[in-house]
C-alpha positions as CSV (number, residue, x, y, z in Angstrom):
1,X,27.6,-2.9,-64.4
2,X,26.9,-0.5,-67.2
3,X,26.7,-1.7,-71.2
4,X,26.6,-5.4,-72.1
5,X,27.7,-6.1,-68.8
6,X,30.8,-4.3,-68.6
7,X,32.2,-2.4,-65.7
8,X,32.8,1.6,-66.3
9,X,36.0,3.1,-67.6
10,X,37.9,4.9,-64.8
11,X,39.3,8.0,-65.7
12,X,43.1,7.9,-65.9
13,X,45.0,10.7,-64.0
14,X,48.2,11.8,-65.1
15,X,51.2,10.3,-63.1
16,X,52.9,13.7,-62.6
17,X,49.8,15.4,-60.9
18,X,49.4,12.1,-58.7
19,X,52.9,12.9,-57.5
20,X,52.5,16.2,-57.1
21,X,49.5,15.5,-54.8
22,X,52.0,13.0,-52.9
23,X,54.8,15.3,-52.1
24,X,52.3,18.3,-51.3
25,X,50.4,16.3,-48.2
26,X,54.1,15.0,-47.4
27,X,55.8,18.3,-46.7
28,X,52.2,19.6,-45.1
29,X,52.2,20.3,-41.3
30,X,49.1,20.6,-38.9
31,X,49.7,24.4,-38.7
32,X,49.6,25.0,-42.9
33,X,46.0,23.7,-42.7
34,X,46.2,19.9,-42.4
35,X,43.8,17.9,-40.6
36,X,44.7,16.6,-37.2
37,X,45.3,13.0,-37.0
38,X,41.7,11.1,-35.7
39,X,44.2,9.7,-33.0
40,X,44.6,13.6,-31.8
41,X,43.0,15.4,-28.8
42,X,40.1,16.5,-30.8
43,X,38.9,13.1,-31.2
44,X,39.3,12.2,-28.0
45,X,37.3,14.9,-26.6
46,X,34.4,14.3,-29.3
47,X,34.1,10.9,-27.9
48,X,30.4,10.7,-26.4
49,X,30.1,10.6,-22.7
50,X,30.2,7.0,-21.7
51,X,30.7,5.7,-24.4
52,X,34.1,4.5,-22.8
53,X,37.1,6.1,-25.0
54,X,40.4,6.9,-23.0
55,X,41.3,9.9,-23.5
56,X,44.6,11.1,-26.0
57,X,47.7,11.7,-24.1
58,X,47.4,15.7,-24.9
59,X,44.0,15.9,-22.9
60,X,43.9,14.5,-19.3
61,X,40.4,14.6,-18.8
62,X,39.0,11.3,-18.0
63,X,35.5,11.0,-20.4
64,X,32.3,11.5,-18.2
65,X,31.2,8.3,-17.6
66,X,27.0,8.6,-17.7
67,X,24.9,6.9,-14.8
68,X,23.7,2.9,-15.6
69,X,20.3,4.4,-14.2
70,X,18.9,6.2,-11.2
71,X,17.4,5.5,-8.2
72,X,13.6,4.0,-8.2
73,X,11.3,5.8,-5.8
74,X,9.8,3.2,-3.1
75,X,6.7,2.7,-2.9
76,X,5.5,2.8,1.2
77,X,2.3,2.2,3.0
78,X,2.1,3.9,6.2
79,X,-0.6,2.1,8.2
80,X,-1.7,4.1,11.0
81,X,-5.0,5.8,13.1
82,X,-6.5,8.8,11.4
83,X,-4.1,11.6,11.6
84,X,-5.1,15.0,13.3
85,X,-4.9,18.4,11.0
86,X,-3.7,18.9,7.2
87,X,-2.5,15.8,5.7
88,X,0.4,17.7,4.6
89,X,1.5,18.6,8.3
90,X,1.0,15.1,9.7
91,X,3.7,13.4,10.0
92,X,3.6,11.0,7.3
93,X,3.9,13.8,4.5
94,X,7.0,15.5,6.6
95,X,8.4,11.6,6.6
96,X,8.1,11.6,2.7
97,X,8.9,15.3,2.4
98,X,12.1,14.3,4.4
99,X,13.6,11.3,2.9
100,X,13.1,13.6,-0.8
101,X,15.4,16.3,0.6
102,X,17.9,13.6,1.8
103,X,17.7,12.5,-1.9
104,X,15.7,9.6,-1.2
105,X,12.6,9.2,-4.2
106,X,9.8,7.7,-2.0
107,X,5.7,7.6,-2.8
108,X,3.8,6.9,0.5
109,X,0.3,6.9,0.7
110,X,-1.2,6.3,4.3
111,X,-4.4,3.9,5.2
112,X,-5.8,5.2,7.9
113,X,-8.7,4.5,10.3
114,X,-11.0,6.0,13.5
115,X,-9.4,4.1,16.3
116,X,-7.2,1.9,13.9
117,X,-4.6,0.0,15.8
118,X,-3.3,-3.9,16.1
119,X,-6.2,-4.7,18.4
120,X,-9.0,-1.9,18.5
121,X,-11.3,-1.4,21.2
122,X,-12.9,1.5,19.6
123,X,-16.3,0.6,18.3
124,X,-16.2,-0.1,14.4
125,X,-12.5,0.9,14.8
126,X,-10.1,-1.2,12.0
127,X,-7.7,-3.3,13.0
128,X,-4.4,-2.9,11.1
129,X,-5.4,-6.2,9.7
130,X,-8.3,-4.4,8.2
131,X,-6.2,-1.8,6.3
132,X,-3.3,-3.6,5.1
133,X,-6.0,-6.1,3.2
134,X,-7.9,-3.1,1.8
135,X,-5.4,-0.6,1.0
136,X,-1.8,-2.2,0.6
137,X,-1.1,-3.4,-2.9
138,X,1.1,-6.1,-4.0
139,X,3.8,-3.9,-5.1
140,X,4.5,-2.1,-2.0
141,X,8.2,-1.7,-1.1
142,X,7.7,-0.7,2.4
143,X,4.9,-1.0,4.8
144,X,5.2,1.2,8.2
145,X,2.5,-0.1,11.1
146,X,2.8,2.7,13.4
147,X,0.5,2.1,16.6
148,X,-0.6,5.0,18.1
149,X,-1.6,3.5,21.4
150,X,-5.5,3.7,20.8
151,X,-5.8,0.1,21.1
152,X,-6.0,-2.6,23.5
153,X,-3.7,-2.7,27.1
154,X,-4.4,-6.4,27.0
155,X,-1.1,-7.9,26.2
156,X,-2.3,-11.3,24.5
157,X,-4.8,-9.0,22.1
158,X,-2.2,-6.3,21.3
159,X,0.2,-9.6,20.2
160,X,-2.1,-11.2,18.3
161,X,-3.4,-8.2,16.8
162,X,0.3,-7.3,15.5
163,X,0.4,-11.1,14.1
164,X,-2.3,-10.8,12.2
165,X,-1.5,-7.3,10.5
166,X,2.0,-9.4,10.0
167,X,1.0,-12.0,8.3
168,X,-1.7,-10.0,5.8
169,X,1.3,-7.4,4.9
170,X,2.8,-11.4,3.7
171,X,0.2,-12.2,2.0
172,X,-1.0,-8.5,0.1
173,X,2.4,-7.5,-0.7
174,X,5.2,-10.8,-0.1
175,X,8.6,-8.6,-1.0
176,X,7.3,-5.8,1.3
177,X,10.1,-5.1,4.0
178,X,7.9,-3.9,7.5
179,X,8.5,-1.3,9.8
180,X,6.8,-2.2,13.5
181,X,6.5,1.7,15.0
182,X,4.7,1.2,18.7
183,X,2.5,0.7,20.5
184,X,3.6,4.6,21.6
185,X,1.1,7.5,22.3
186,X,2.1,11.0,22.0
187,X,0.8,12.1,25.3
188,X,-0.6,10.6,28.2
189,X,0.4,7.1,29.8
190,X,2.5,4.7,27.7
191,X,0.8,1.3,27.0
192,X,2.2,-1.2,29.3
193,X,6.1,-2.8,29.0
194,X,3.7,-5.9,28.2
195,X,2.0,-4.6,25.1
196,X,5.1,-3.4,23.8
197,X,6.4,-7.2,24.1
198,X,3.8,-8.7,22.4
199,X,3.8,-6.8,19.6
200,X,7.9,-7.0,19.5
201,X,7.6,-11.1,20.3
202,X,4.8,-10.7,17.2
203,X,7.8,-8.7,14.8
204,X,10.2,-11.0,15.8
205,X,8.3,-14.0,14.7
206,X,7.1,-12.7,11.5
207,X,8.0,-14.5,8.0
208,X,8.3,-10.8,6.1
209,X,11.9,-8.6,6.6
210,X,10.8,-6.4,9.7
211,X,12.3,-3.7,11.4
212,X,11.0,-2.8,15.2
213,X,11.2,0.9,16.4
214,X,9.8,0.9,20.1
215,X,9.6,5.0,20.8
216,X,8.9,4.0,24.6
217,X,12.3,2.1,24.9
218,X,14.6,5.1,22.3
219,X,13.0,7.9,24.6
220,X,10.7,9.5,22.3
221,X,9.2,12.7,24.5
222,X,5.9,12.3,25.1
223,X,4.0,16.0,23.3
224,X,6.3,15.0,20.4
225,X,5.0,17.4,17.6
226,X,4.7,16.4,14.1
227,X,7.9,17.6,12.7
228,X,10.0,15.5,15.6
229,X,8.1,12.2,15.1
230,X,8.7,12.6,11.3
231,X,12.1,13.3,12.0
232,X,12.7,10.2,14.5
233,X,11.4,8.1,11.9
234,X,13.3,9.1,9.0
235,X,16.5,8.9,10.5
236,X,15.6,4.9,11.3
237,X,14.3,4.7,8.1
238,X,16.2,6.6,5.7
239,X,19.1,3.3,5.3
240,X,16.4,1.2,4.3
241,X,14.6,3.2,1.8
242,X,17.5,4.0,0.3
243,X,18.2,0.3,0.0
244,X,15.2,-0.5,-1.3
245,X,15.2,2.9,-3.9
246,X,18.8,1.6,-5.3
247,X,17.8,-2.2,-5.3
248,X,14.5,-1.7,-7.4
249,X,13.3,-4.5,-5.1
250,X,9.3,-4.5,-6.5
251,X,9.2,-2.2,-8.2
């Protein structure tokens, strides 16, 4: 409002140039230097990608529909003796290292120990036990208890042992899904067919999601290098990682 309250004065055009104006844009064609209709192709094809527009009849592109989100890495725990060499030749690293080249996002640390296994005989050796209550947080994905065979042949030990490391991956990290690798050594004599059934009796009872790999029963070689253990491993667990990475279970 402009004045005592009055609105402004347009300013009158005179009827014969607003025709002219009319019947210029009426006899106007795209090609003389019109604008193409919004509807056109070159709206279409300015449409953001995903934002969802369909394309115009004179493009048949689809619109590139942009990804709801990408895979979450899993966080893993790989519970285990102390490995022998470089860290980033054991096969832990070549596990991770492998599951990223597959295009599975994965950060594993390892909690290791002289002489660690479900029941140690080793003196001041850590039980599995031990390391999963010191070293495995509560927002671990995936927790891999891979037995080496440096503990106990006693059967009723070696079960009990397992349970125990079982129910403290329950209780540090409760969504954690478990992978049961062993009891397997990679040379020398196997530990005895009743080891290996205590600890699977022990998986089989356990309240977390467990997965048992028994190396002894899938023909693992014994002298097994690094590389082919990594390898073994990742092609059991590349399905479940992946899982896990898509479901952003925990994370």
């Amino acid at each position: 409002m402009t004045g005592a309250g009055r609105p402004p004065r347009r300013t009158a055009r005179p009827a014969g140039a607003l025709l002219a104006a009319a019947l210029l844009l009426a006899g106007c064609s795209p090609g003389e230097g019109a604008a193409p209709s919004p509807s056109g192709s070159a709206a279409a094809s300015s449409a953001a990608p995903g934002s969802g527009a369909s394309p115009s009849p004179a493009d048949p592109s689809p619109p590139v529909v942009a990804p709801t989100g990408t895979a979450a890495p899993v966080t893993a725990v790989v519970v285990t003796a102390s490995l022998q060499g470089a860290a980033d030749s054991a096969w832990p690293s070549l596990l991770a290292a492998g599951l990223q080249a597959q295009g599975i996002p994965v950060s594993l640390t390892t909690a290791t120990g002289d002489g660690a296994a479900f029941a140690p005989v080793r003196a001041g050796a850590p039980s599995f036990a031990d390391l999963v209550e010191a070293q495995v947080p509560s927002t671990t994905q995936l927790v891999v208890l891979a037995d080496g065979g440096e503990g106990s042949d006693d059967a009723a030990a070696a079960g009990e042992g397992a349970a125990r490391a079982l129910r403290a991956v329950e209780s540090a990290a409760p969504d954690a899904q478990v992978v049961v690798v062993g009891p397997w050594r990679f040379s020398g004599p196997q530990p005895p067919a009743a080891v290996r059934e205590a600890v699977a009796a022990a998986a089989g009872g356990a309240d977390s999601a467990t997965t048992r790999v028994d190396p002894v029963a899938e023909g693992w070689p014994a002298g097994a290098g690094q590389q082919e253990v990594a390898d073994r491993l990742r092609a059991r667990l590349a399905p479940l990682a992946d899982a896990l990475s898509r479901s952003g279970a925990a994370a």
